[in-house]
C-alpha positions as CSV (number, residue, x, y, z in Angstrom):
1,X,0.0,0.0,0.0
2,X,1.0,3.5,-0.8
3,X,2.0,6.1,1.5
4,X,-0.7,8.6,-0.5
5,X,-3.1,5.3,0.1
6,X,-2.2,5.5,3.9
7,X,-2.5,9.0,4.1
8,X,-6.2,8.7,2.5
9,X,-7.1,5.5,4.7
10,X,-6.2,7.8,8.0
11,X,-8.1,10.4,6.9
12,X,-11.3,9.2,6.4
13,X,-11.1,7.6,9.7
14,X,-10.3,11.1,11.0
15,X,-13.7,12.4,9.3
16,X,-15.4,9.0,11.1
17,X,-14.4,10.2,14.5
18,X,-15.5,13.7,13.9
19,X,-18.7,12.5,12.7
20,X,-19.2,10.5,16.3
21,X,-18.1,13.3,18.3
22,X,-20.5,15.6,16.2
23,X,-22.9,13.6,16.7
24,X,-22.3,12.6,20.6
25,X,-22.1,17.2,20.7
26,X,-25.9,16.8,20.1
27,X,-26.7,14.4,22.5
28,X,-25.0,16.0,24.9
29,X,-26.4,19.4,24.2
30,X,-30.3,17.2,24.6
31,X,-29.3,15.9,27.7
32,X,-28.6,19.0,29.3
33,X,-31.8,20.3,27.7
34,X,-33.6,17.7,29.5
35,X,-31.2,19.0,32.8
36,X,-32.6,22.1,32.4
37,X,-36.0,21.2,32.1
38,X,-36.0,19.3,35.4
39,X,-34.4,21.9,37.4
40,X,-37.4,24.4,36.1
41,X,-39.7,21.9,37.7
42,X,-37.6,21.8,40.9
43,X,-36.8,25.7,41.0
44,X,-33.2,24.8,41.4
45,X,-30.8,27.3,40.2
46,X,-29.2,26.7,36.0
47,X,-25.9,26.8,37.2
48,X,-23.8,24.0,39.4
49,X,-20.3,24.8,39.5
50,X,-19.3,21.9,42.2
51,X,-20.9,19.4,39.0
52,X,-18.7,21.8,36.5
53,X,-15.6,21.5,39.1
54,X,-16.3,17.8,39.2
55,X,-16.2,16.9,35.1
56,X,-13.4,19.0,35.2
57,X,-11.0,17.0,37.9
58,X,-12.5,13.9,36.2
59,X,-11.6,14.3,32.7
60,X,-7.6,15.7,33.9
61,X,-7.4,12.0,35.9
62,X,-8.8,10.3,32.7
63,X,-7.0,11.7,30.3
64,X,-3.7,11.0,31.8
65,X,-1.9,13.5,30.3
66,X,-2.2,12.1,26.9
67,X,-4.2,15.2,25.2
68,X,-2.5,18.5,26.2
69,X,-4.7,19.5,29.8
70,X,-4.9,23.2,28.1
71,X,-6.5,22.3,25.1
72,X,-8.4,20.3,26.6
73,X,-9.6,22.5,29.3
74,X,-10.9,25.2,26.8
75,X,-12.5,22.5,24.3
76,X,-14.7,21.1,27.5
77,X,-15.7,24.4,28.9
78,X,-16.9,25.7,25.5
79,X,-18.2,22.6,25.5
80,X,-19.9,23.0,29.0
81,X,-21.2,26.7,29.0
82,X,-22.6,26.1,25.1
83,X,-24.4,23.3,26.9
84,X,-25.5,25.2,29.7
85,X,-26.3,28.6,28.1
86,X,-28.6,25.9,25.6
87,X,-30.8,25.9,28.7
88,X,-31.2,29.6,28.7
89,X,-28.6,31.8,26.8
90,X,-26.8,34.1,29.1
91,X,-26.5,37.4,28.7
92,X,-23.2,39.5,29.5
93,X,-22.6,43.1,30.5
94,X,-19.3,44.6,30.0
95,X,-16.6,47.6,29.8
96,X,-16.7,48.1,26.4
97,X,-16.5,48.6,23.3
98,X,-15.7,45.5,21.3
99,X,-12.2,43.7,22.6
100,X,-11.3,45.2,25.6
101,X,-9.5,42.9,28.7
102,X,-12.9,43.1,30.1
103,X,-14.6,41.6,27.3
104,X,-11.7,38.9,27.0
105,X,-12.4,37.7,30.4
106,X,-16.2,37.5,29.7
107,X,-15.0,35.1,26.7
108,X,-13.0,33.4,28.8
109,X,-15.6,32.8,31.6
110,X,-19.0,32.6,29.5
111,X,-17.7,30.9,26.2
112,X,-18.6,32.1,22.7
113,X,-22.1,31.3,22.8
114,X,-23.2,34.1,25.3
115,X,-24.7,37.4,24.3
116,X,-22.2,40.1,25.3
117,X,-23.4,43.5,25.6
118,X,-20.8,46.4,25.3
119,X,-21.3,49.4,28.0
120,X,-19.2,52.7,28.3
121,X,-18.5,52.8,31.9
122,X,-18.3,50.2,35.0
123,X,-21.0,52.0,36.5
124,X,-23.5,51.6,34.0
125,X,-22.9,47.0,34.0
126,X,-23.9,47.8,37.8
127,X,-27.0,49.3,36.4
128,X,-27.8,46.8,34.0
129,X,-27.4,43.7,36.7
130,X,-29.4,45.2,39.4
131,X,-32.4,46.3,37.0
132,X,-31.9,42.6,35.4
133,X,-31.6,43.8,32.0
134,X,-29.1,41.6,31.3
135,X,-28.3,38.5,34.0
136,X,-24.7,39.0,34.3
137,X,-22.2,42.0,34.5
138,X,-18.2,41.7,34.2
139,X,-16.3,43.9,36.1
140,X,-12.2,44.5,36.5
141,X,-12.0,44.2,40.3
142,X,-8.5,44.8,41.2
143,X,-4.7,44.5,39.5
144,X,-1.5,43.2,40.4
145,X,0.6,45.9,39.9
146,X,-2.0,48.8,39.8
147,X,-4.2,47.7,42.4
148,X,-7.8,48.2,43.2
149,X,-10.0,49.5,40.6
150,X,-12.3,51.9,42.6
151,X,-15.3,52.9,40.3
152,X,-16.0,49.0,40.6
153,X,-15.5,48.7,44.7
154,X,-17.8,52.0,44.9
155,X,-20.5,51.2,43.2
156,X,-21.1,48.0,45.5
157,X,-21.9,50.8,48.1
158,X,-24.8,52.1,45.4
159,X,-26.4,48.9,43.7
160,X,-27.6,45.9,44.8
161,X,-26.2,43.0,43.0
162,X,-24.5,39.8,44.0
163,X,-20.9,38.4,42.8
164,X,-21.4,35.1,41.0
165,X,-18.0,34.3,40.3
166,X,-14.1,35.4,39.5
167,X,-11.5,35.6,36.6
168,X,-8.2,36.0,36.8
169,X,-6.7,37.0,33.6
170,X,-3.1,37.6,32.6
171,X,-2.7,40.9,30.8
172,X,-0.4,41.3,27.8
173,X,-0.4,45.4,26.4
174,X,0.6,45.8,22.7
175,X,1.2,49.0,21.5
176,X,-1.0,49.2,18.0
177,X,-1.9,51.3,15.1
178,X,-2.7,50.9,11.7
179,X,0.4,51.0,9.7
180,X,2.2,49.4,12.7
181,X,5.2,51.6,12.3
182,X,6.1,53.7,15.4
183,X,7.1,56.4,13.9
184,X,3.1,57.5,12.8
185,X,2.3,57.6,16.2
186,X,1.6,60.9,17.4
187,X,-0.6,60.2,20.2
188,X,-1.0,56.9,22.9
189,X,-4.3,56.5,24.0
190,X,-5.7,53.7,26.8
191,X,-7.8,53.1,29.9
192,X,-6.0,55.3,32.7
193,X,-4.9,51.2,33.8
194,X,-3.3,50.1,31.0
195,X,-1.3,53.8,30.5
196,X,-0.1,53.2,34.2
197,X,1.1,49.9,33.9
198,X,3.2,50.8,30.6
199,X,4.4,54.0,32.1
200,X,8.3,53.0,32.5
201,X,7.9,51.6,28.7
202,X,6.6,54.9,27.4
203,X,8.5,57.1,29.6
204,X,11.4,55.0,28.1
205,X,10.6,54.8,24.3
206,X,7.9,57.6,23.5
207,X,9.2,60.2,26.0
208,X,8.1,62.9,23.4
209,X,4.7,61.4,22.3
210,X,1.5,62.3,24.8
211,X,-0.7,60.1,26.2
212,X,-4.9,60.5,26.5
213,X,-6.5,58.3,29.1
214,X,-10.4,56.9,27.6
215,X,-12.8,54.5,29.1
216,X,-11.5,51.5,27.8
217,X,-8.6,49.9,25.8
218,X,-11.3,48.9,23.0
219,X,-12.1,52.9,22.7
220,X,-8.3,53.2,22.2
221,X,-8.3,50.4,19.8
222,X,-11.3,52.0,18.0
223,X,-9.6,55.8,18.0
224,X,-6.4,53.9,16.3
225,X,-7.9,52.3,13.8
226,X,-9.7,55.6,12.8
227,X,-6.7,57.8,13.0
228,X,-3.4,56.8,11.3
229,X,-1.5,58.8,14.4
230,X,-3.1,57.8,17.1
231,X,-1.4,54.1,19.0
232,X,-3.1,52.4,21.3
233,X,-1.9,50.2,24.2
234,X,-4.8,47.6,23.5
235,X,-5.2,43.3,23.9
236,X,-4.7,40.9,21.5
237,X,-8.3,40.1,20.5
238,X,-8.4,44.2,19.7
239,X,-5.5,44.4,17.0
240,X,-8.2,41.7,14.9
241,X,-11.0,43.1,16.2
242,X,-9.8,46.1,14.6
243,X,-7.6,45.3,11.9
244,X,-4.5,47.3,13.3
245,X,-1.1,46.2,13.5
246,X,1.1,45.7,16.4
247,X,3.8,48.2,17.0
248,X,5.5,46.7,19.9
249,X,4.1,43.6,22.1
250,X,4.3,42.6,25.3
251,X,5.3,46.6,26.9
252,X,4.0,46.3,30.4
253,X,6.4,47.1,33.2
254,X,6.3,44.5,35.0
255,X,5.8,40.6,34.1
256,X,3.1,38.3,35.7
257,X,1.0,41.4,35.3
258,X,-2.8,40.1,36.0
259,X,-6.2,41.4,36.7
260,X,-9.3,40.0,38.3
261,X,-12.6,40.7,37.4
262,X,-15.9,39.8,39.2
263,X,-19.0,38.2,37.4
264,X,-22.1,40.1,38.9
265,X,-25.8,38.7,38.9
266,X,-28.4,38.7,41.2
267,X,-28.0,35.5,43.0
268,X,-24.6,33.7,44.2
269,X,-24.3,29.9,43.0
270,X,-24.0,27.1,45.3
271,X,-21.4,26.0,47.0
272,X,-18.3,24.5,45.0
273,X,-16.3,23.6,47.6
274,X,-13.2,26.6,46.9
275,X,-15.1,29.5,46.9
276,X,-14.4,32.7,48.6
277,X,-17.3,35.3,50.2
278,X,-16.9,38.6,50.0
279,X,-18.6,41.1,52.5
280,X,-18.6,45.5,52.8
281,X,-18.4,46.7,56.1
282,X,-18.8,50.0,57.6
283,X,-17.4,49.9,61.3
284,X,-18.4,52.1,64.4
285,X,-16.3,54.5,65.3
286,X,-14.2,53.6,68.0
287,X,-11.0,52.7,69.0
288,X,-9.5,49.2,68.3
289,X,-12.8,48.3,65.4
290,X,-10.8,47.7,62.9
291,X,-8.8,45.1,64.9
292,X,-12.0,43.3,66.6
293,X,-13.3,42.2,63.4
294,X,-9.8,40.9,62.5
295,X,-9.9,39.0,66.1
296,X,-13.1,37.6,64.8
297,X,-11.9,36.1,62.2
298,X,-8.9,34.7,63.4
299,X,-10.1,33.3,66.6
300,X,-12.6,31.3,63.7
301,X,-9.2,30.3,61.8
302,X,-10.7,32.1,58.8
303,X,-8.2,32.6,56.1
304,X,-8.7,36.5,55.0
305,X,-7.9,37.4,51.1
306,X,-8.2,40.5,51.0
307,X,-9.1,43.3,52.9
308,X,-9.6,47.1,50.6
309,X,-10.6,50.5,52.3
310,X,-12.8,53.2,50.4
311,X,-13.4,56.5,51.5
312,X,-17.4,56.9,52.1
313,X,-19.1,59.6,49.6
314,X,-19.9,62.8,51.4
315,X,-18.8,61.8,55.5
316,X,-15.3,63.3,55.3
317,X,-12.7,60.7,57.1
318,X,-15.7,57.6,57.1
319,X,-14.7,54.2,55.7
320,X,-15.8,51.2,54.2
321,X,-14.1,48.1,54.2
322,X,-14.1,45.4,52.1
323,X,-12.9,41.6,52.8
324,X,-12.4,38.1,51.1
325,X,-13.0,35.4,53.3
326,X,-12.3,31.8,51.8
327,X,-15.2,29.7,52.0
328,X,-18.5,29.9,51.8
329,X,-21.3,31.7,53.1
330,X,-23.3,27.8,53.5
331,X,-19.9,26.8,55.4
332,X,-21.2,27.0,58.9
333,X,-17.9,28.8,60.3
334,X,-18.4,32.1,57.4
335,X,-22.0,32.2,58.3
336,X,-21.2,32.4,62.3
337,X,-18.5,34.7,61.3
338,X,-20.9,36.6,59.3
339,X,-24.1,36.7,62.1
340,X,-21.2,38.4,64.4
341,X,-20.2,41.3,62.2
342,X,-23.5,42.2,61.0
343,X,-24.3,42.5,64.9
344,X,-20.8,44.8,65.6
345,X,-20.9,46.5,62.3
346,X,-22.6,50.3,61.9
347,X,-23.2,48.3,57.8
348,X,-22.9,44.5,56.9
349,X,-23.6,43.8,53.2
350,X,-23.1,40.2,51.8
351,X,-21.6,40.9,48.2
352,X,-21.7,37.0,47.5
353,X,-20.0,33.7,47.7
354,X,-18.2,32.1,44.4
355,X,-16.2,29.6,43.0
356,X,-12.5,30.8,43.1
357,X,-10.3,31.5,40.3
358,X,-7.4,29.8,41.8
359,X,-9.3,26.2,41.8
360,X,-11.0,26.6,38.2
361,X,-8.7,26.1,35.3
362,X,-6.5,23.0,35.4
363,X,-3.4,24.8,35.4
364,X,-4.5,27.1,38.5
365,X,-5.5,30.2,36.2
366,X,-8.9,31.0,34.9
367,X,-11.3,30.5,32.1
C-alpha cells in the first residue's frame, strides 16, 4: 500500500471520529436540555459549578496527560457553558467597546455562545445587573501591579447585586496602530490602567509622544484604527478586532501582570467547595474596630484574602471596608462569622459567595 493510500485510509477515519463526536455534541447538548428542564420543575438554580468543578477533575485524571490539559480545558468548557447557556442563553454586561481585557475575560468565563453587551462605563454593567436587564455584568476588580479598581469597589456601596464568580486574567499590552510603524504615532491612547502599567515603557521609548486616558482599551483600539497617528496600548483580541497592526508587544512594566474581574448577577451559585465570600463593612467609630473584626476572624481560623478601604461619599474621614474570606457563606464557620459582624458593624452587606479563580482552570488560572 502506498504512503498517499495510507495517508487517505487515516483520513477518512479522521472524518469518522469527527462525525461521532459531532454527533455525541448533540446528544449532549439534549441531555442537558432535559437538565434544564428538570431543574425548572424543581426551581433549582441553571448553574452548578461543584458538578462543573467535578467533570473538570474527572476528565484531567482520565486523560492521563495524553491530550494537552490546556486544550483540553478550553474545548470542554466551550463545551460545557454552550451546553449550559442551551438551557437559557446568558447574557453579559461589559466595559466596552468591542475587545477590551474586560470583554476577554467575559469570553474566557461565559464561552462564545453568550450574548455580550458592550457598556461605556463600569458604573452603568452595575445598572444593568441590578435592573436585570441583562443576568450578568463583568467587572475588572483589582490589578497586580496597579491595584484596586475603585469605580467598581464603589459602586457596591450604590447597587444591589450579588458576585457570581471570578476571573483571573493575565494581561499582555501591545502598543497598536494601523500601519504598525512607530514612527506615525503621534498620540498613545488607553484606559487610565493600561497607561499606568506601561508607564516606564513609554516614559522610556515615546518620552516625546502624549498620552490620553479613555474609558477602555477597546475605545483606544477603535480611536487607532480611525486615526493613522493615534497608538493604542490595546489586547490581542483588539489588533483583529480592529484590523491594526502591532507596534511593539508585550510593553507592560512589570511581568506576571494580571487582573481580576468579578462576574455580577443577582443571585450567588452554590457551593463548590473553593469558593471565597466577599462582605462590605462600615465599622463604628471607636478605637480598636478595625482590629476586633480581624480578632473575629482569626479566633474562627478564617483565612482572609483580601481586605480594601474606600473612603465613604460625602462623610469626610468615614470608611468602608471590604474583605475576602475563603469559603463559603453555607460553610457554617463564614455564616457564624458573618451573624457576628452584622451585629458589631454600623453596615454589613453580603456581596456573594463564588467559586475561586485559583481552583478553576486545570493549570491554577482562569477560564
Amino acid at each position: 500500500m502506498t504512503s498517499k493510500a495510507n495517508i487517505s485510509h487515516v483520513r477518512d477515519r479522521i472524518d469518522e471520529i469527527d462525525d461521532t463526536i459531532l454527533d455525541l455534541l448533540k446528544e449532549r447538548l439534549e441531555c442537558a436540555l432535559t437538565i434544564g428542564e428538570l431543574k425548572n420543575e424543581t426551581k433549582r438554580a441553571k448553574w452548578d459549578p461543584q458538578r462543573e468543578l467535578e467533570i473538570y477533575n474527572r476528565l484531567r485524571q482520565k486523560n492521563q496527560d495524553v491530550f494537552p490539559y490546556k486544550a483540553l480545558h478550553s474545548i470542554f468548557h466551550e463545551i460545557i457553558t454552550t451546553c449550559r447557556l442551551s438551557q437559557r442563553k446568558a447574557t453579559v454586561a461589559y466595559l466596552g467597546p468591542e475587545a477590551t481585557f474586560t470583554h476577554q475575560a467575559g469570553v474566557k468565563y461565559f464561552g462564545q455562545s453568550a450574548d455580550y453587551r458592550p457598556l461605556e462605563a463600569i458604573v452603568e454593567v452595575f445598572q444593568e445587573v441590578e435592573k436585570e436587564r441583562v443576568q450578568y455584568g463583568i467587572v475588572p476588580v483589582e490589578n497586580s501591579i496597579e491595584g484596586a479598581v475603585t469605580s467598581s469597589l464603589d459602586s457596591f456601596f450604590n447597587y444591589k447585586v450579588q458576585i457570581c464568580g471570578e476571573i483571573q486574567l493575565p494581561i499582555t499590552h501591545n502598543l497598536v496602530c494601523r500601519s504598525g510603524n512607530l514612527e506615525d504615532i503621534q498620540t498613545v491612547a488607553s484606559h487610565a490602567q493600561g497607561l499606568a502599567q506601561c508607564r516606564e515603557w513609554l516614559r522610556k521609548n515615546l518620552p516625546n509622544i502624549p498620552t490620553l486616558p479613555v474609558f477602555s482599551t477597546g475605545a483606544a483600539a477603535q480611536m487607532a484604527a480611525n486615526n493613522p497617528n493615534v497608538g493604542a496600548i490595546a489586547s490581542d483580541l483588539a489588533v483583529t478586532a480592529y484590523d491594526l497592526q502591532v507596534v511593539v508587544k508585550g510593553i507592560e512594566d512589570y511581568q506576571g501582570n494580571t487582573t481580576r474581574f468579578l462576574v455580577l448577577g443577582k443571585q450567588s451559585p452554590q457551593k463548590s467547595g473553593a469558593d471565597k465570600t466577599s462582605v462590605l463593612l462600615g465599622l463604628i467609630n471607636r478605637p480598636g474596630a478595625l482590629n476586633e473584626i480581624l480578632t473575629i476572624l482569626s479566633a474562627k481560623n478564617i483565612d482572609l484574602a483580601k481586605i480594601e478601604s474606600r473612603p465613604t461619599k460625602g462623610k469626610q474621614w468615614k470608611y468602608l471596608f471590604f474583605l475576602d474570606m475563603i469559603g463559603h457563606m453555607d460553610d457554617p464557620v463564614i455564616h457564624e462569622a458573618c451573624n457576628i459582624l452584622q451585629q458589631i458593624c454600623a453596615y454589613f452587606e453580603w456581596l456573594g459567595s463564588y467559586p475561586r479563580a485559583d481552583n478553576i482552570d486545570f493549570n491554577g488560572g482562569a477560564f
